[in-house]
DRENTOR-294237 format. One record per residue (C-alpha): residue in three letters; x negated, y, z negated; residue number from 1. Coordinates in steps of 0.25 Angstrom, whole numbers. Each point is the difference from the previous one (the first is absolute). Last residue first. Example, Ala and Ser with C-alpha at 12.3 -4.5 7.8 and 13.67 -1.06 7.14 Angstrom:
REM DRENTOR-294237
SER  -55  -4  -29  2
ALA  6  -14  -2  1
REM end
This chain:
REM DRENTOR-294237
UNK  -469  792  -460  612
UNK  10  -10  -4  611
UNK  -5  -12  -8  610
UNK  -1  -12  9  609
UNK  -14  -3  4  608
UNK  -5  4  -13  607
UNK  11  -10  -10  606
UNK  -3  -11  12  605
UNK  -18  3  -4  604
UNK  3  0  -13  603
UNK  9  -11  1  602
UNK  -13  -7  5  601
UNK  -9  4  -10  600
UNK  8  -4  -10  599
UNK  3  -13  5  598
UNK  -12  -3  6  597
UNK  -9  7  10  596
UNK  1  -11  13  595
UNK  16  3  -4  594
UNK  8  -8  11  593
UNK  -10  -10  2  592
UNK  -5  -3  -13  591
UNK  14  2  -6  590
UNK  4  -13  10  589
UNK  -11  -8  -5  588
UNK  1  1  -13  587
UNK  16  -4  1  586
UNK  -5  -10  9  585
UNK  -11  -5  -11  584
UNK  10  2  -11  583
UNK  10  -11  6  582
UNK  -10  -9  4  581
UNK  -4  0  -14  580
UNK  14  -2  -4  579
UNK  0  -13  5  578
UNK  7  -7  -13  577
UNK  12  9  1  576
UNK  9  11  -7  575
UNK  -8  1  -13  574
UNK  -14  0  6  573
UNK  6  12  10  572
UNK  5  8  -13  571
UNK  -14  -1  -8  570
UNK  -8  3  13  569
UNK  6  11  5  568
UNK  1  6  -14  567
UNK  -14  -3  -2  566
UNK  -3  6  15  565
UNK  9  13  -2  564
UNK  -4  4  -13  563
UNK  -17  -3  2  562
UNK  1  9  13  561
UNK  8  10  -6  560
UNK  -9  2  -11  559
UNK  -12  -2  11  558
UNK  6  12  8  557
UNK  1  9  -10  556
UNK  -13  8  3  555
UNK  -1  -2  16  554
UNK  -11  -4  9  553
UNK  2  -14  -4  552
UNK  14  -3  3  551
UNK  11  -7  -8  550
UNK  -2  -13  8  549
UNK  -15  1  1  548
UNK  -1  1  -15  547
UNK  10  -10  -5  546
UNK  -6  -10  10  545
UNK  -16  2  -5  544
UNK  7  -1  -15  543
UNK  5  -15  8  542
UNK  -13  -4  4  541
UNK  -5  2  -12  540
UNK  8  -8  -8  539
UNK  0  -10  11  538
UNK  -16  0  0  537
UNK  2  -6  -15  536
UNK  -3  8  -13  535
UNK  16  0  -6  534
UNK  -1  -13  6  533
UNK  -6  -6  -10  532
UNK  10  -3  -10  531
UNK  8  11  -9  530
UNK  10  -2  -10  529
UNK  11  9  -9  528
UNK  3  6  12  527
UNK  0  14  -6  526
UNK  -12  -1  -6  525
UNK  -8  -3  10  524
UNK  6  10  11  523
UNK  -5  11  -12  522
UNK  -16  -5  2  521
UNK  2  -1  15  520
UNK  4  14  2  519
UNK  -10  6  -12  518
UNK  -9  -9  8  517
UNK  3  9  13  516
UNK  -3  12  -6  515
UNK  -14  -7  -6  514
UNK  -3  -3  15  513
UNK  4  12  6  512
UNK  -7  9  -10  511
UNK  -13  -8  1  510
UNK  0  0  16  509
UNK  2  14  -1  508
UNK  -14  4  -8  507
UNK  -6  -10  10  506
UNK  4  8  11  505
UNK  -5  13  -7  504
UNK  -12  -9  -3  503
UNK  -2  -2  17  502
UNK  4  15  5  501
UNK  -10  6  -9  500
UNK  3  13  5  499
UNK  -12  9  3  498
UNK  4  10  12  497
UNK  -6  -11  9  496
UNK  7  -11  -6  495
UNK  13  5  2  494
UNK  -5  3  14  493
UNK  -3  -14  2  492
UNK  12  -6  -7  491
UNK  8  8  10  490
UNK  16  -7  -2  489
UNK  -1  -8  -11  488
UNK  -10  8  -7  487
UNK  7  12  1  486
UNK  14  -8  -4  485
UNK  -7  -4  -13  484
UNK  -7  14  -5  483
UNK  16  5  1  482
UNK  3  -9  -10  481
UNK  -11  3  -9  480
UNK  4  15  1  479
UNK  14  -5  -5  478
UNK  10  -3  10  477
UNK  -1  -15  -1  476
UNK  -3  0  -14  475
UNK  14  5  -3  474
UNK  7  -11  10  473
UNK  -9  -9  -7  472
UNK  5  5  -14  471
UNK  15  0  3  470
UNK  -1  -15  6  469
UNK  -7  -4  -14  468
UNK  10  8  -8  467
UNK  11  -4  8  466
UNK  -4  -15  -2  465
UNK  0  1  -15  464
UNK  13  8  -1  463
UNK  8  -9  8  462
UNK  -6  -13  -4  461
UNK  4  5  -14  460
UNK  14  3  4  459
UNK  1  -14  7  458
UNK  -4  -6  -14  457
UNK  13  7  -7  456
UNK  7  -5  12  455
UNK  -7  -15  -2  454
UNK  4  0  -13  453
UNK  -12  -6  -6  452
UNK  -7  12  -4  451
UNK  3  3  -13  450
UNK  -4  -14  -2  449
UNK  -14  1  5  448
UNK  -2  -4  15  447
UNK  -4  -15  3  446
UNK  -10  -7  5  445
UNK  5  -14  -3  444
UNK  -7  -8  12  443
UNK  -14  1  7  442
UNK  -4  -6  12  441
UNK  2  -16  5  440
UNK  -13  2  9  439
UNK  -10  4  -9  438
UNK  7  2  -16  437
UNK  -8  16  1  436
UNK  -10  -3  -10  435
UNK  0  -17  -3  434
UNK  2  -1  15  433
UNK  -9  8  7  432
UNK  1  -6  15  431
UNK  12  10  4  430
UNK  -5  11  -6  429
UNK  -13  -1  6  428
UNK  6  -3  12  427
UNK  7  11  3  426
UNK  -9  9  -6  425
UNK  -11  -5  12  424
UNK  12  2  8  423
UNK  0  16  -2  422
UNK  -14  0  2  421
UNK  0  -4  12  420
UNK  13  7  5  419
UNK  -7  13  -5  418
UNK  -12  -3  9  417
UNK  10  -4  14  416
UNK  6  14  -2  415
UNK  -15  6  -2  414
UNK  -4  -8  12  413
UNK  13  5  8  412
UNK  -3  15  -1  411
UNK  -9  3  -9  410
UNK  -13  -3  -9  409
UNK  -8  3  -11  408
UNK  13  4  -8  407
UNK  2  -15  -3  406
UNK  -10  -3  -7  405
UNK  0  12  -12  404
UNK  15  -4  1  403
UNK  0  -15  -4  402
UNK  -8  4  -14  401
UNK  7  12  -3  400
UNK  12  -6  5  399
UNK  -2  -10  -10  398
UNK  1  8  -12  397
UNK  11  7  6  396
UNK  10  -12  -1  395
UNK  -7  -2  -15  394
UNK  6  16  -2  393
UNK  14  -5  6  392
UNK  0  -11  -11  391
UNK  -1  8  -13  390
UNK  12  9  -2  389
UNK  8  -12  4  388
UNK  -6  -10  -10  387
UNK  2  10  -11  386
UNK  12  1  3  385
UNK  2  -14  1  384
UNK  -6  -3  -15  383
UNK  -13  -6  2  382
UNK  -4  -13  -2  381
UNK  -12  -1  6  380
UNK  6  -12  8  379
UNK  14  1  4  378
UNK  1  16  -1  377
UNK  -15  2  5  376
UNK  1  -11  11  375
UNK  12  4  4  374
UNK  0  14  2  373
UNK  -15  -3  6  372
UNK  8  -9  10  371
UNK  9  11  4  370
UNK  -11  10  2  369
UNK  -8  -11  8  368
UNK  11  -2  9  367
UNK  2  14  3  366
UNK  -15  3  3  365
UNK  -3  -12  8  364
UNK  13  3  7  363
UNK  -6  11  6  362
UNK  -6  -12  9  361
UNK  -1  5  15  360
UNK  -4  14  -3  359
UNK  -1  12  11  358
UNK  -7  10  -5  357
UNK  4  14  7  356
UNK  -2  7  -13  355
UNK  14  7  1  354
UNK  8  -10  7  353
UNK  -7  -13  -3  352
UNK  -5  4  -14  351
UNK  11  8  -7  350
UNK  10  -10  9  349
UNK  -4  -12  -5  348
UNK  3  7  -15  347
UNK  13  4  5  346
UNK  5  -13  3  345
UNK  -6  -7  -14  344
UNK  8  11  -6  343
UNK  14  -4  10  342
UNK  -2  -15  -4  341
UNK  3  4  -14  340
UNK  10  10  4  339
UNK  6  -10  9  338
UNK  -2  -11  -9  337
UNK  6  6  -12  336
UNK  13  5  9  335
UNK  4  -14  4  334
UNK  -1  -4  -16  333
UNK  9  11  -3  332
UNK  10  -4  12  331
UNK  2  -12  -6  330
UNK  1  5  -15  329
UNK  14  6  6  328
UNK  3  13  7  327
UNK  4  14  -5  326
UNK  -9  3  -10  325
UNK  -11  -6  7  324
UNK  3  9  11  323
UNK  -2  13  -7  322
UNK  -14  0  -2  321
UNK  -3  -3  17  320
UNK  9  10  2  319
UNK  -5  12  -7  318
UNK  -14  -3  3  317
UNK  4  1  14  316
UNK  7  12  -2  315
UNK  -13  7  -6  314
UNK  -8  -4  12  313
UNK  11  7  10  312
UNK  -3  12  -9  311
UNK  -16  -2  0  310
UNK  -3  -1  13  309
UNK  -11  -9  0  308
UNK  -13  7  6  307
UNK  -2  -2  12  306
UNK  -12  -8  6  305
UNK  -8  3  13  304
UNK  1  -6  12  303
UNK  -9  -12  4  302
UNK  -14  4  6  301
UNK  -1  -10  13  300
UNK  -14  -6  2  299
UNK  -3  -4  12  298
UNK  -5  -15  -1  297
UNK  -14  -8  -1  296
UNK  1  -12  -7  295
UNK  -7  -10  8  294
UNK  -11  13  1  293
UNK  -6  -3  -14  292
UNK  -3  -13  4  291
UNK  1  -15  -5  290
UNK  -8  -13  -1  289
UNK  0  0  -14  288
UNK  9  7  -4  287
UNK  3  17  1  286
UNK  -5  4  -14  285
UNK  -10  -9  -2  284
UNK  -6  -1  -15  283
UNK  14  2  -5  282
UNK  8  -5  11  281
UNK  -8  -14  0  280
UNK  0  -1  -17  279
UNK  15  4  1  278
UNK  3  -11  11  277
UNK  -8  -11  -7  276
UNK  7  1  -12  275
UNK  12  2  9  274
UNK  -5  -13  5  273
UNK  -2  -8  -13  272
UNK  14  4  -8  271
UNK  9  -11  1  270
UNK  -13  -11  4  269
UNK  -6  3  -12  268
UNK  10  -9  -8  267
UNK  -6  -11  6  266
UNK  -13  2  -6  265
UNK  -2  -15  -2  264
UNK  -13  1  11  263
UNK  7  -5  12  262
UNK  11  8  -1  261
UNK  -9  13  -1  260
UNK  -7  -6  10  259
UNK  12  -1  8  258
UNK  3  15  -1  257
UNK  -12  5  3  256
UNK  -2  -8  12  255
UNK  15  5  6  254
UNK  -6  15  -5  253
UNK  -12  0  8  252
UNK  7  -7  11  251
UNK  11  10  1  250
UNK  -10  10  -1  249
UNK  -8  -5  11  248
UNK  8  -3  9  247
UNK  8  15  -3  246
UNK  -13  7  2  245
UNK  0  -7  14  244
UNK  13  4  5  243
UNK  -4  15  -3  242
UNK  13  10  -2  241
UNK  -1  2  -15  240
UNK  -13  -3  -6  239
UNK  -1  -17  -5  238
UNK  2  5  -14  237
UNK  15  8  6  236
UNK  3  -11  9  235
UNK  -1  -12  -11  234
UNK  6  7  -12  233
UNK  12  3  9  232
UNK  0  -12  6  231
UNK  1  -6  -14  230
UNK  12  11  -5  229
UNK  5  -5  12  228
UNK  2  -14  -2  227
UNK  6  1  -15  226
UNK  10  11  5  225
UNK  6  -10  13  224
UNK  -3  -15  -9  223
UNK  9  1  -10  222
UNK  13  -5  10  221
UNK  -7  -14  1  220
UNK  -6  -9  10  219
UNK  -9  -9  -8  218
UNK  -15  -2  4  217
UNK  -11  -7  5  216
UNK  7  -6  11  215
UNK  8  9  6  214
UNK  -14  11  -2  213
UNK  -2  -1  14  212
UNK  14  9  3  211
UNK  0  9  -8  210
UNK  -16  5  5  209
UNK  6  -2  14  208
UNK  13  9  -5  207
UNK  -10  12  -4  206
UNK  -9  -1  11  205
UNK  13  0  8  204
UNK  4  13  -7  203
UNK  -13  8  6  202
UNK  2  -6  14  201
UNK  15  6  0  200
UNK  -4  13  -8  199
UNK  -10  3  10  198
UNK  7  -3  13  197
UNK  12  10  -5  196
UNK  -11  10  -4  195
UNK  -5  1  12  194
UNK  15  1  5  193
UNK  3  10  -7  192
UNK  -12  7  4  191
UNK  0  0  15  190
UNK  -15  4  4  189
UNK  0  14  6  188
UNK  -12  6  -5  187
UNK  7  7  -10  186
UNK  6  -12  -6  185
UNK  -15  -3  -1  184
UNK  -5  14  -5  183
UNK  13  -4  -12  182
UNK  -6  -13  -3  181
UNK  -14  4  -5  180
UNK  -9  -10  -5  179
UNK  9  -11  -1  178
UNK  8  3  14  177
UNK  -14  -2  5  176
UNK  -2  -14  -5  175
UNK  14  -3  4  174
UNK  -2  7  16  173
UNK  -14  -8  1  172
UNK  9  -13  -6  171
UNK  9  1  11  170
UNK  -9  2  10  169
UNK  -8  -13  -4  168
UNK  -15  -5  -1  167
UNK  0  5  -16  166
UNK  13  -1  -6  165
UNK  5  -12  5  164
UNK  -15  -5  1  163
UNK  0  3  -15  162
UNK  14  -5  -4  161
UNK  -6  -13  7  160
UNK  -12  -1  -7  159
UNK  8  3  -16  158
UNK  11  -11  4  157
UNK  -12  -10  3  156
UNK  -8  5  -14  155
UNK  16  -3  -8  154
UNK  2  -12  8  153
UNK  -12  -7  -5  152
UNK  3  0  -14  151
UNK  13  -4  3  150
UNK  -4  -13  8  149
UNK  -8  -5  -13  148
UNK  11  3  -11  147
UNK  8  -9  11  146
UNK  -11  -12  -2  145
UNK  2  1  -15  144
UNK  -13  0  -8  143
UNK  -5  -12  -7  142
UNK  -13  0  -7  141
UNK  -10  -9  -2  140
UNK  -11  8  10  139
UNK  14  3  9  138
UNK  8  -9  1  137
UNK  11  3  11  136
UNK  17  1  -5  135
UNK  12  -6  7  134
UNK  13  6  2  133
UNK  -6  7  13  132
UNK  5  -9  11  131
UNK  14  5  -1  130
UNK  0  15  -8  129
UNK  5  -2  -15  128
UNK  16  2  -1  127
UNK  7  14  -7  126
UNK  3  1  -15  125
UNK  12  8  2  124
UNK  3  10  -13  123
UNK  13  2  -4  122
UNK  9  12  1  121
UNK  7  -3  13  120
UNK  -5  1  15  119
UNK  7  8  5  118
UNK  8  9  -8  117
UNK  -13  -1  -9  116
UNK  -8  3  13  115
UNK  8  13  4  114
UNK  -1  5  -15  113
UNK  -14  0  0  112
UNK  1  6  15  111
UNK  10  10  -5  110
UNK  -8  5  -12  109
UNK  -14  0  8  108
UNK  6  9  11  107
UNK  3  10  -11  106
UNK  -15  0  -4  105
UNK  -3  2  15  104
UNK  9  13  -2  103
UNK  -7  5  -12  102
UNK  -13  -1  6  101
UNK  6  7  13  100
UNK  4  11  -11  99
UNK  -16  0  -6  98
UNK  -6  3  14  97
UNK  11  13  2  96
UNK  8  -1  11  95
UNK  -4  2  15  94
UNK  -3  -16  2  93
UNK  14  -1  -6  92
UNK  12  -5  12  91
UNK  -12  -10  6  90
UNK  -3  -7  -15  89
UNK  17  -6  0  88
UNK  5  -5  11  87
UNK  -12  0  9  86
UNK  -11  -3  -11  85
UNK  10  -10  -6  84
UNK  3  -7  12  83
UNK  -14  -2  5  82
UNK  -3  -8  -16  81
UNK  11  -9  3  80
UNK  -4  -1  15  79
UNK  -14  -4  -6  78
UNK  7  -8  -10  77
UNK  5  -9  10  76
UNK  -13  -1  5  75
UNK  -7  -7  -13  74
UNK  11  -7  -1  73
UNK  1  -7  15  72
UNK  -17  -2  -2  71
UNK  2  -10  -14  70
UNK  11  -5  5  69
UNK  -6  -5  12  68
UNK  -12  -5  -9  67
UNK  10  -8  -8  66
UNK  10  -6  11  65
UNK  -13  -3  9  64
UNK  -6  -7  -11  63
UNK  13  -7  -5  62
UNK  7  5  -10  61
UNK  13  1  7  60
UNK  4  14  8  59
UNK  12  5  -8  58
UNK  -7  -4  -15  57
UNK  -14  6  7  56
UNK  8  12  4  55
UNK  7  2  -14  54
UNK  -14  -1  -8  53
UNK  -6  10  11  52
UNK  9  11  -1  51
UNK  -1  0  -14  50
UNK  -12  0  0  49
UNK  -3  10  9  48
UNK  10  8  -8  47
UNK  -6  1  -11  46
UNK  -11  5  9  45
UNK  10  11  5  44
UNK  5  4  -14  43
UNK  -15  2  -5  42
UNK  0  11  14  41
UNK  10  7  -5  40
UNK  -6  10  -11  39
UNK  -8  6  13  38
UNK  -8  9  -3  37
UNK  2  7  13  36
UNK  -12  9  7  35
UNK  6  -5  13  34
UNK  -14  -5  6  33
UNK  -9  -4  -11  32
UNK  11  -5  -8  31
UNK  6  -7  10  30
UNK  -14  -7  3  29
UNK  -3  0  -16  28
UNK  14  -8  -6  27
UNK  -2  -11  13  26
UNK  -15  -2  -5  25
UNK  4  -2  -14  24
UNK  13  -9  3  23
UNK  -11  -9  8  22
UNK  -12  2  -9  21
UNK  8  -5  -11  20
UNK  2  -12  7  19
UNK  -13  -1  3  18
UNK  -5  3  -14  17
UNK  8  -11  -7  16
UNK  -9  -11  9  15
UNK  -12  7  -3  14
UNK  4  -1  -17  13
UNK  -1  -15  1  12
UNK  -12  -1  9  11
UNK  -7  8  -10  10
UNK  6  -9  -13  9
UNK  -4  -11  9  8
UNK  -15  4  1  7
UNK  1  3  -15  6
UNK  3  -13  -2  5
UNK  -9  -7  8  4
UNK  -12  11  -5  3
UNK  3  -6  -14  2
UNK  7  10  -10  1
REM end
C-alpha cells in the first residue's frame, strides 16, 4: 500500500472508533459504578438512531433540524436509560451480579420489540449531515468531511468526560463509588440517585454514538446484540472502568479493522477484535489501561448444592417418558429441544455454579458439536451413529484449546474471553464454505431409519441427554466436584494445601464443553439442518437465560430454566409477532419476584410456608 492509502485507511478506521468509543465509554462509566453488565446498552444506541432518523424527518433536514436531532435523541435516551435504572435496576442492586444481567437482557427483548412496533421491520437509511455531504482531498484521496468531524468528536467527548470527572463533585463521588461504593453510601452520599446520574450520562453516550452514525449507517432491529458484543470488546481491552483504555481500544480495533478492509482481508473484520481481545487478555489480564482494584467486590460464598432427591427425580423421568405416548409428534419435537437445550443448560451450570466460570459463549461448544455431527455424517461419510458418538469428543477438543486460555482469568475478563473465542468459531464456520456450507449451512442431516419417527427419536434424545445430565450431576459430588467449589470460594487456601485450582478448572472446562457438544450434536440431527446460529452470541445468550431463570445456586434449576423458556418461547412465537416483548416481561417479572430463580425461589415460598 502507498502511504496516501494507508493514511486513509487509518482515517477511515478513526472515524469507526469514535463512535465505538461512545457506546464504549457509556458501557465502562455504568459499569465502573453499578457493577452492571449491561446487555441493554446495544439497545440504547439502536436507539440513538432511531431516535435520531425520526427527529431529523420531524424537524427538516436542515442544519439546525439535523444537529437538533442529533442532541433531542441522544437525551431522550438518557431518560430511556433513567427509567430503566429506576424501574427496573433500582428494585435488584441486592440480587445476585448474574440476575441483574439477566434482567438487562429481558429489557433488550421489549425494546427490540418496541422499535419493530415502532418503527417496522425494515431498515432506515437516514440522511447525510447538511454541509457535510461533500469530501476533502487529502495527498489524492478523498475522505468525507463528516468522517473528519467524527474523528474529532471522539478526543473532545473523551476531555470533557475527564473535566466531568476530574474538576467536579459529582465525578469525585463516581470515581469513588468505583473504588468502593458501599464506604460512599456509608458516608452518606445518596446512591440511588448516584447511580440514577450515572446511568443517565452513561446512556446518552450510548444514543450520541446512535445518533452520528445516521448517516453512515441504516437503522435496524440487528443492531442492540451486534453493538454490545463491540463495546464489550472495546471496554474490556481498554481495562474495565478507564475512559482512556477504552480510546484507545476502540481505536486500535476501528484501525484494525479498516486495514483489514483496505488490504482484501475483509473477512478478517468478523473475527479481528476478538483476535485482538484474547491476545490483550492473555498477555494482560485486566486490559490495557485496567486495574486489578476496578473489580474489587465482597465476595459472597453461594450455598451449597443438594443432591437430587432421587424419588421426585424418578417421577420426573416417569413423566417426561410417558408423554410422548400420550401426545402427538408435536409434542415430541418440543420435548427434544428442552432435553437438548436442558444438557447444554447444565453443562453452563457445571462451570458457572460450581467452577464459578462465568462464559459468554458455551454456544462455541454446542454449535461446534452439531457442526462436527454434520460435517462427519455429510462429509466423512459416517454413518450417524457414528457421527453422534464422534462429535461431542471434536467439542472437547477445542475446549482443551479455549480452556487452557480461559482459566487464566476471571470474573468479567474470563466471561468476556470465552465470548472471544466463541465468535472466532462463529466466524469461521460461517466463512468456510466448502466445509461447513458458510452462511447458507448444512442440509439433509438426518437420523437413521430406525430413528426417524420422531417418538422413537425423542426416546434417544432422552437417554442420551439423561446420561450426560446424569453424569455431571455425578461428577459434581465426586472428590473432583467438591475440589471445584473449594477453588470457587478460597482459591488461595485451596492452593495453599496444594490444589491445583487452575487444571482442575480446566479439567471442568473440557467436560462442560464435550457435554454441551453431545447437546448440539443430537439438536443437529433432529432438525435435519443447522446454520450458524447454533454458534452465534444469541445461542449463548440464551443458555445464559435458561440458567438464570431456573436458578444458579441450585442442581435442577437450569432443566427447569431450559423447559420453561423454550416452551415460553415456542408458545409466545405462535400467538404474536412481539413475543419477545412478551418473554422479556415474563423475564422480568420472575426476576423480580424470584432474584434466586424458579427453584430456588419456590424453595425459599415452599420454606417460608411449611408449618413449623
Amino acid at each position: 500500500m502507498t502511504f496516501p492509502s494507508v493514511l486513509i485507511q487509518l482515517l477511515n478506521g478513526l472515524a469507526a472508533a469514535s463512535s465505538l468509543f461512545l457506546v464504549s465509554a457509556g458501557l465502562s462509566l455504568i459499569f465502573g459504578v453499578t457493577r452492571i453488565v449491561n446487555f441493554a446498552h446495544g439497545s440504547l444506541y439502536m436507539l440513538g438512531l432511531y431516535g435520531a432518523y425520526s427527529l431529523i424527518e420531524l424537524l427538516g433536514r436542515t442544519p439546525l433540524g439535523f444537529w437538533g436531532a442529533v442532541v433531542l435523541a441522544s437525551l431522550a435516551v438518557g431518560l430511556a436509560g433513567v427509567a430503566i435504572e429506576v424501574l427496573v435496576l433500582r428494585r435488584i442492586y441486592r440480587a445476585p451480579e448474574l440476575f441483574q444481567l439477566l434482567a438487562t437482557f429481558a429489557i433488550v427483548l421489549v425494546i427490540k420489540d418496541a422499535a419493530l412496533f415502532t418503527w417496522g421491520p425494515e431498515d432506515l437509511v437516514g440522511p447525510r449531515a447538511p454541509g457535510l455531504t461533500g469530501a476533502v482531498e487529502i495527498l489524492g484521496k478523498r475522505i468525507p468531511m463528516y468522517d473528519l468531524l467524527l474523528i474529532a468528536i471522539g478526543p473532545a467527548v473523551l476531555a470533557l468526560m475527564h473535566l466531568l470527572l476530574k474538576r467536579t463533585r459529582w465525578g469525585a463521588l463516581v470515581r469513588a463509588a468505583t473504588q468502593d461504593r458501599e464506604m460512599v453510601g456509608a458516608l452518606g452520599v445518596d446512591q440511588a440517585k448516584l447511580f440514577t446520574s450515572v446511568f443517565f450520562v452513561g446512556s446518552v453516550l450510548a444514543g450520541l454514538g446512535g445518533a452520528l452514525q445516521i448517516p453512515r449507517e441504516p437503522a435496524n432491529l440487528d443492531l442492540d446484540l451486534s453493538v454490545i458484543a463491540d463495546a464489550f470488546v472495546v471496554t474490556v481491552v481498554g481495562g474495565l472502568g478507564s475512559m482512556g483504555g477504552a480510546l484507545l481500544a476502540a481505536v486500535l480495533i476501528g484501525v484494525t479493522k479498516a486495514f483489514c478492509i483496505g488490504l482484501g482481508f475483509s473477512k478478517l473484520t468478523l473475527v479481528a477484535e476478538f483476535v485482538i481481545m484474547g491476545i490483550v487478555l492473555v498477555a494482560r489480564p485486566y486490559g490495557l489501561l485496567g486495574k486489578p482494584s476496578a473489580l474489587a467486590r465482597a465476595a459472597e460464598t453461594p450455598p451449597p448444592l443438594s443432591p437430587p432427591r432421587w424419588p421426585w427425580l424418578a417421577l420426573w423421568v416417569a413423566a417426561a417418558a410417558l408423554v410422548p405416548l400420550l401426545t402427538d409428534q408435536y409434542v415430541s419435537v418440543l420435548l427434544i429441544d428442552i432435553a437438548c437445550f436442558g444438557l447444554f443448560a447444565v453443562s453452563l451450570h457445571f462451570i458457572m455454579g460450581p467452577a464459578g466460570m462465568v462464559s459468554f459463549g458455551h454456544a462455541a461448544y454446542f454449535g461446534l458439536g452439531a457442526y462436527a455431527a454434520a460435517v462427519l455424517f455429510k462429509r466423512a461419510g459416517l454413518p450417524m451413529e457414528a457421527a453422534l458418538v464422534l462429535a461431542p469428543f471434536c467439542a472437547g477438543l477445542f475446549a482443551v484449546v479455549y480452556g487452557w486460555f480461559c482459566v487464566r482469568l476471571s470474573g468479567v475478563y474470563l466471561a468476556m474471553l470465552t465470548l472471544a473465542f466463541a465468535q472466532i468459531s462463529w466466524s469461521i464456520v460461517y466463512q468456510w464454505d466448502q466445509l461447513t456450507g458458510g452462511s447458507n449451512g448444512m442440509v439433509g442431516i438426518w437420523p437413521s431409519a430406525w430413528l426417524a419417527n420422531k417418538t422413537v427419536y425423542y426416546y434417544l434424545t432422552f437417554v442420551l441427554c439423561g446420561a450426560g445430565i446424569a453424569f455431571l450431576w455425578r461428577v459434581l459430588f465426586s472428590p473432583f466436584g467438591y475440589v471445584l467449589r473449594a477453588g470457587r470460594d478460597s482459591p488461595l487456601r485451596a492452593e495453599a494445601i496444594g490444589i491445583d485450582v487452575r487444571r482442575f478448572q480446566w479439567a471442568a472446562f473440557v467436560i462442560a464443553g464435550t457435554m454441551a457438544g453431545l447437546a448440539g450434536a443430537v439438536f443437529a440431527f433432529s432438525k435435519g439442518s443447522i446454520s450458524p446460529s447454533v454458534v452465534s452470541i444469541g445461542q449463548s445468550t440464551d443458555g445464559l437465560i435458561m440458567v438464570l431463570l431456573g436458578g444458579v445456586d441450585t442442581l435442577t434449576g437450569p432443566i427447569v430454566g431450559a423447559a420453561a423458556f423454550t416452551w415460553l418461547r415456542d408458545v409466545l412465537a405462535r400467538e404474536t409477532d412481539f413475543w419477545r416483548a412478551c418473554l422479556g416481561f415474563v423475564i422480568l417479572l420472575i426476576v423480580l419476584l424470584f432474584p434466586q430463580g424458579l427453584v430456588g425461589g419456590l424453595k425459599a415460598l415452599v420454606t417460608r410456608w411449611r408449618p413449623t
